[in-house]
C-alpha angles and dihedrals in degrees: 000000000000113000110203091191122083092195089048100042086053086048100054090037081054089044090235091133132025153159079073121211101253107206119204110226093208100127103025087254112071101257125110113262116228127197095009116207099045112140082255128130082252102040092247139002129320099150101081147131117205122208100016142055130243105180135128123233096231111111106006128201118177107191112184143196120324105023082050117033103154138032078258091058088054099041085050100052090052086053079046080062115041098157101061097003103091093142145016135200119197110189138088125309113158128036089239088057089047087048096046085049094231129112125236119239103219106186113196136180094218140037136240106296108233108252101259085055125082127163138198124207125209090221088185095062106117084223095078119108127180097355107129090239091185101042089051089057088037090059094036096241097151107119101029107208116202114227132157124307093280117221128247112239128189104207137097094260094042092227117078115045108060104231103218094175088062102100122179126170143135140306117202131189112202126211081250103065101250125113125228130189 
């Protein structure tokens, strides 16, 4: 293990401190990588949350088993989709998905809105692209009230068993070119 810190590294060597942080160098920033070998600036994923979900309602794609079978299958369908894709979430949504035993990929073009904010979207504007006009009325999306980061859950209720396999985060196209996530 590499020890970037002088002070810490004569610490540990004095015993003074122990039980020491081990950071995985993966990805060259600490975090651990997920689903390595993605066409990222990272190579996969570093940008993630386990066990909730922080995505927004706006521009919903729901993407089910078998075109998409593991959290690698959903990150991979946003970068798929660079241009209305900017987050994922893998995890259960339905009870039929909690009975079948497979997670749901839900793409999305926005995040959870923090709880004191709420919009409203003119659906009709003519300057709308790309905005799922109709999914954001069928699930009932306008107005989008902000609330808390929900959990993900894996029972039937989807209230009760915390799912900590679920993973949702960002995916960002930069004005380079490259992807991060």
């Amino acid at each position: 293990m590499r020890i970037a810190c002088p002070l810490f590294a004569s610490l540990l060597a004095l015993g003074a401190v122990s039980n020491p942080v081990r950071i995985r160098e993966d990805s060259g920033s600490g975090l651990r990588l997920i689903c390595p070998g993605l066409n990222t600036q990272d190579r996969g994923c570093i940008r993630y949350t386990r066990g909730f979900d922080v995505t927004g309602v706006v521009t919903e794609v729901d993407l089910t088993f078998p075109q998409v079978r593991t959290e690698c299958d959903c990150i991979q369908e946003c970068l798929n989709r660079r241009d209305t894709c900017a987050n994922y979430v893998w995890k259960f949504s339905t009870p039929e998905s909690v009975n079948s035993g497979h997670r749901t990929c839900t793409l999305y073009s926005d995040f959870n809105l923090p709880a004191g904010v709420t919009l409203q979207f003119d659906l009709a504007s003519p300057n709308n692209t790309n905005i799922n006009a109709e999914a954001i009325i069928a699930n009932g999306n306008n107005p989008h009230a902000g609330g808390l980061v929900p959990q993900a859950f894996k029972d039937a209720n989807l209230d009760t068993d915390p799912d900590f396999d679920a993973v949702s985060g960002p995916v960002w196209t930069l004005a380079n070119g490259q992807v991060q996530c």
